[in-house]
N, C-alpha and C positions, 0 to 999 in steps of 0.2 A: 534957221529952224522954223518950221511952217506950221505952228500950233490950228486944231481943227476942233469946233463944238460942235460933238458928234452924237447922233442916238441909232445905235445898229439894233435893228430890226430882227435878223433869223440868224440860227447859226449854218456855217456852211464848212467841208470839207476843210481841214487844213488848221485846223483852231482858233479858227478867227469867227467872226460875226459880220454879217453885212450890214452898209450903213446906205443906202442911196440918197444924201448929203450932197452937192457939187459932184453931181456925179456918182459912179460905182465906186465905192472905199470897200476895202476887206481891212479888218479894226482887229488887230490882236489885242490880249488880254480882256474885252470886255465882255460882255454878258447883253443877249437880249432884252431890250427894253430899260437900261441903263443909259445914263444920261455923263459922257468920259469930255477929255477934252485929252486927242492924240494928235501925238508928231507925224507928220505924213513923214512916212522912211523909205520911199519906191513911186514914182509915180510913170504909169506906161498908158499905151495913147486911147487904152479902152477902158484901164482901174488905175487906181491907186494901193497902196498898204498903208496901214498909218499902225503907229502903236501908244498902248494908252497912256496917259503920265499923269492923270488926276481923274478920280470918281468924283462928280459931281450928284451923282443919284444914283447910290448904290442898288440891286439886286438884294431882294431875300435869299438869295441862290447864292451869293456871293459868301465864300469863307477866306480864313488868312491861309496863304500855304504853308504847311508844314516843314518844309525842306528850307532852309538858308538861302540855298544855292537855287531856286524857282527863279526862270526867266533867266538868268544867266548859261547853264548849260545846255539847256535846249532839249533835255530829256522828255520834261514835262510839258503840257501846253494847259489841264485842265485842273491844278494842284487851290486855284482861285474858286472852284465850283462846288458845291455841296457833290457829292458821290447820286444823289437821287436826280439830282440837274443833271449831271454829268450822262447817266444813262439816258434819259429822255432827251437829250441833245443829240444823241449818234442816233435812236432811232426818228425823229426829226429829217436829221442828214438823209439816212436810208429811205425814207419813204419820198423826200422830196426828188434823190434820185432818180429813185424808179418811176416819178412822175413828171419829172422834166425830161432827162433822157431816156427812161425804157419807155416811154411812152403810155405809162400804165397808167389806169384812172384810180381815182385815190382810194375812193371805197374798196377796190377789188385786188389790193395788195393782201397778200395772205399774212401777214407778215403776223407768224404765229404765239410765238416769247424771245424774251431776254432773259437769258442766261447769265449769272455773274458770282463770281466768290468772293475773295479778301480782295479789298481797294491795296492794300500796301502791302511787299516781303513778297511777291508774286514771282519773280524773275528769276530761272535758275537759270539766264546764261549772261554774261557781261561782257562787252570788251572796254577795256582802258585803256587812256592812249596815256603816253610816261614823255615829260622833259628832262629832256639832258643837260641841265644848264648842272651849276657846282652843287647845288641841291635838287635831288631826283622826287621830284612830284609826279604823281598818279592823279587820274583824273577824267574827264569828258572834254570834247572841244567844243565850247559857245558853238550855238546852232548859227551854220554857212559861213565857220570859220577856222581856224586855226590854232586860233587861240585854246590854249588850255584852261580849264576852269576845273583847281585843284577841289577832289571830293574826298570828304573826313567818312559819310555814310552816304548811302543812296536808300531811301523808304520804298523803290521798288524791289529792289535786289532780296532775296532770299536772306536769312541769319547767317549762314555758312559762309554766303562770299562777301560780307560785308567784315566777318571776321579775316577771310585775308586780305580782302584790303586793308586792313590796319594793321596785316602783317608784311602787307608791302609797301603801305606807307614811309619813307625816307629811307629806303632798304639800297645800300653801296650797290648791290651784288644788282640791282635793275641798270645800271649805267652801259650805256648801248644799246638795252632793248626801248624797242616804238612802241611796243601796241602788247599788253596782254589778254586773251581771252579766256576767260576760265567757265568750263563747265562744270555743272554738281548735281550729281541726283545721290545713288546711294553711295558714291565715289566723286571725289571732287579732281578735275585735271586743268592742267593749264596749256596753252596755248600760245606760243612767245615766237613775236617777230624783232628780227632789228641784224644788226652786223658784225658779225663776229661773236656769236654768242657761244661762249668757251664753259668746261665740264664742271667747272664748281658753280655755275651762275645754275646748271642743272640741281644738281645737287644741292643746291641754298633751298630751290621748290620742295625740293622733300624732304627737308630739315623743318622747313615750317611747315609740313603735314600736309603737304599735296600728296596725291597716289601718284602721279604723273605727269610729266612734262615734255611736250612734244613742239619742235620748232619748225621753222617758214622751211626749211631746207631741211625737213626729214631727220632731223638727231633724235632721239628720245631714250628718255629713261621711264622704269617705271611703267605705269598701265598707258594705254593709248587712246583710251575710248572712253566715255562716259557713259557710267550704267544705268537707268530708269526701271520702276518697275509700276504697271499698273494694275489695278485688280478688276476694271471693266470694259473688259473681260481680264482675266488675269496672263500678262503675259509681261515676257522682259524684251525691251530695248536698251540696245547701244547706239551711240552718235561717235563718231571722230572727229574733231576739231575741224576739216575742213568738209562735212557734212551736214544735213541740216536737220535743226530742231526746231520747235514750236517753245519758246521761253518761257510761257506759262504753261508746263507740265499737267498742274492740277486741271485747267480751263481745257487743257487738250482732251484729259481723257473723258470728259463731259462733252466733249462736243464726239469722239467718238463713238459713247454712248446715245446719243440721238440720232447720230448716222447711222445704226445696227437699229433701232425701233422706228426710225422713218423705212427703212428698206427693206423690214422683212417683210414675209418673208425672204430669205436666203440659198436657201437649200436648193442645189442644184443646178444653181445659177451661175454662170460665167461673168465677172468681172474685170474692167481694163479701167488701171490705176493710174493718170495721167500726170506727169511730174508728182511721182509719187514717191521722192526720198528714199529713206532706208525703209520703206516699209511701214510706217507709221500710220497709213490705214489700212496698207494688204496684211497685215498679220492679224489684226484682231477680227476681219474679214472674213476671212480664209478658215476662221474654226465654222463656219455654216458657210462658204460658198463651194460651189465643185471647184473653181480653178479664179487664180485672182493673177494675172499679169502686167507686170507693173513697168510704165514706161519713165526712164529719168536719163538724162545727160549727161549728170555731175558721176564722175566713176567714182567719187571716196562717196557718194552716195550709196549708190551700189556695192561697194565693196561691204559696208555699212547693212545692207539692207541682205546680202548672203549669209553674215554673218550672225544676222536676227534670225532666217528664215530656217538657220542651223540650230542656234542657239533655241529657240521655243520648238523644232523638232517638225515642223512645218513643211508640207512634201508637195499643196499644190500651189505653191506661188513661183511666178518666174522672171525675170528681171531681162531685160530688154535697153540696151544702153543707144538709144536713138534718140532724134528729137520727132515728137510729135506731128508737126507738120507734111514731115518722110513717111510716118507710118501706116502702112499699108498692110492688111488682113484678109483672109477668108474667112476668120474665125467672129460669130455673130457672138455681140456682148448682151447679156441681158438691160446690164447696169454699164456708164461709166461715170468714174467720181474725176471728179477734174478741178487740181486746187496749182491756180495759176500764180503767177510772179504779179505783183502788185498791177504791170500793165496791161494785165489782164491776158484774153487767146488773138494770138494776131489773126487776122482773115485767112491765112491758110492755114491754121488750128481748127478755125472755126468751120472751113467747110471740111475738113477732116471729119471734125467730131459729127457735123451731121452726116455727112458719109456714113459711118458704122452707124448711125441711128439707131443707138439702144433705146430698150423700151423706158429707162431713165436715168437719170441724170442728177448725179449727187455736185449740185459746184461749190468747191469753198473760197470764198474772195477775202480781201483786205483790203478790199479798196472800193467803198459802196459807186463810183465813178464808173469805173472799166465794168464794176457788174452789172449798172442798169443795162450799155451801152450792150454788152452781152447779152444781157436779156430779152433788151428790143430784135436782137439778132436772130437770138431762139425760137420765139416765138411763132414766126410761121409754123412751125413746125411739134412745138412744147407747148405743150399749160404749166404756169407756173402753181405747182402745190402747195410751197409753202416755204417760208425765209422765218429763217432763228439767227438774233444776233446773239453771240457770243462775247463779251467786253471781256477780252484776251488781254487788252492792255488798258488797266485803270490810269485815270489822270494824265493819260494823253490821246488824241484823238482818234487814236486808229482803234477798228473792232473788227473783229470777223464776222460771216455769216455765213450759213449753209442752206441753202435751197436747193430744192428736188426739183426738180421737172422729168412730165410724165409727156411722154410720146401720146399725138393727139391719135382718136380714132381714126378721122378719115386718112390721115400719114398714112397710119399703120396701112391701112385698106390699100391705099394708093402703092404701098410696098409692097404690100401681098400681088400686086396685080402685074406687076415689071418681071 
């Protein structure tokens, strides 16, 4: 064991802090301008990791975590940080991005607010992974590991699922199932993988007041989808266990709320929704745009997303099961919103999307890396208007953002001219 007296300097993507000590160290658990002494736990031939195992000169920033279970299951990474550190840390992240890879200079980052609600109970969606040993524990696996690390509560997870988990707590009837996923909005359903999962193991779900349970191989009883309702603008979603959702519900419908007041006007305008799920921004769109066309992969997405576009009564949106790269048009977007996979748009996303060259560009990322890198990309072509982080996930390091980009003038002219 290789103890290290370390003092990390900035925070950087990933939870960690950097230390340039002996070199590039990235220092979990500690806080900039603290003074730790970590175990180096990885070392590769350009950095190291080390993690911390005594505070020699604490942070005013610094709190106890709340959870038991902090640093063991790998949910958390920022549970050690005041909530006001916590926020000025990711935008930190963000703006060092966009000025190390977008290439952008620091003054001229638009980067306009931070968005934030409840730090804790945020999470309406979970998965658990369950052992099978003589006693059936529930749980998370220790982060890049296997290991189970049994959980009694979790302070992100919603009231609702933190109540079944303690009714599936040491429950016979889980023995066989790997992994449960439970979703809850105005309906709570479960989600159960594992082998040989037989009709009372169903039936135990809705004895302890699940609406529904639906497994890896299609059985179900009960409801199949999970209902959401928002009011900005007012509209209903459903998710199915193998489509996807935004887990802070509350934080979503905020963030869709400033996508409708960065973009309006609306009216009359043609939008193309790229990896756009069930609909989760074409429907609340779509009450002020002429037509919202939504491109996704995932078919239980789709299926998901005809069913929204049924259920709220919604006549101009249309679902398109292709990948983005393939997609080819004659139909000119005004707007495209484009909320990628953490790795951000591969280069033939990217020259796609400048192909239809709409006059803007809603992108929502999760991953401030892949967006500068994107950004830098745009730019010939875009001015960046404006970036809003969103802290979609308190007490641990990921955040979202939404930035617009406006198609420059001379493009435009340049396009008019071809």
């Amino acid at each position: 064991m290789k103890l290290l007296e370390l003092e990390p300097a900035a925070p950087v993507y990933g939870g960690m802090c950097l230390s340039k000590k002996d070199g590039i160290i990235f220092v979990k658990g500690a806080l900039p301008g603290e003074r730790v002494i970590a175990e180096l736990t990885e070392s590769k031939r350009d950095y190291a990791i080390a993690q911390t195992v005594e505070i020699l000169n604490a942070s005013s920033d610094r709190v106890t975590p709340r959870c038991k279970d902090y640093n063991l299951c790998g949910g958390c990474h920022y549970q050690h940080i005041s909530y006001e550190r916590q926020l000025s840390i990711k935008e930190e992240i963000l703006l060092d991005c966009l000025v190390r890879i977008g290439k952008m200079k620091d003054g001229e980052i638009p980067l306009t607010e931070t968005i934030f609600l409840n730090q804790w109970n945020y999470r309406n969606k979970a998965q658990f992974k369950i052992s099978g040993r003589s006693e059936t524990e529930i749980g998370f696996y220790r982060e890049h590991s296997r290991h189970l690390i049994p959980i009694a509560e979790c302070y992100l997870l919603n009231p609702v699922i933190n109540r079944f988990l303690e009714k599936l707590t040491g429950a016979r009837f889980l023995r066989g199932i790997k992994e449960v996923q439970i979703l809850s909005g105005t309906n709570t359903i479960a989600f159960v993988r594992g082998d040989g999962v037989d009709e009372p193991q169903l039936d135990f779900f809705l004895d302890i007041g699940f609406d529904g349970v639906v497994t890896d191989n299609g059985i179900s009883v009960g409801q199949t989808f999970c209902v959401l309702e928002s009011t900005t603008p007012p509209y209903t979603y459903t998710v199915s266990p193998m489509g996807f959702i935004q887990s802070n519900w509350a934080m979503n419908s905020l963030l869709i709320e400033k996508m409708l007041e960065l973009l309006e006007p609306l009216d009359g305008k043609n939008i193309l929704d790229v990896y756009g799920g069930g609909g989760n921004f074409a429907i609340p769109l779509s009450f002020s745009a002429r037509t919202v066309t939504v491109i996704e992969e995932n078919r239980h997405s789709v299926e998901d997303g005809l069913r929204n576009v049924k259920l709220n009564n919604v006549k101009n949106v249309t679902f398109k099961t292709k990948s983005f790269e393939k997609y080819r048009s004659m139909q000119k977007y005004d707007v495209v919103i484009i909320d990628p996979p953490r790795s951000g748009l591969t280069n033939k996303a990217m020259e796609t999307l400048k192909a239809l060259s709409p006059s803007k560009i809603a992108y929502v990322s999760c991953n401030p890396s892949t967006f500068a890198r994107d950004t830098a990309k745009l730019m010939d072509m875009y001015a960046l208007l404006s970036v809003t982080l969103f802290d979609m996930f308190p007490n641990t390091y990921h955040a979202e953002t939404l930035s617009v980009f406006e198609l420059k003038t001379d493009t435009l002219r340049n396009i008019k001219m071809k």
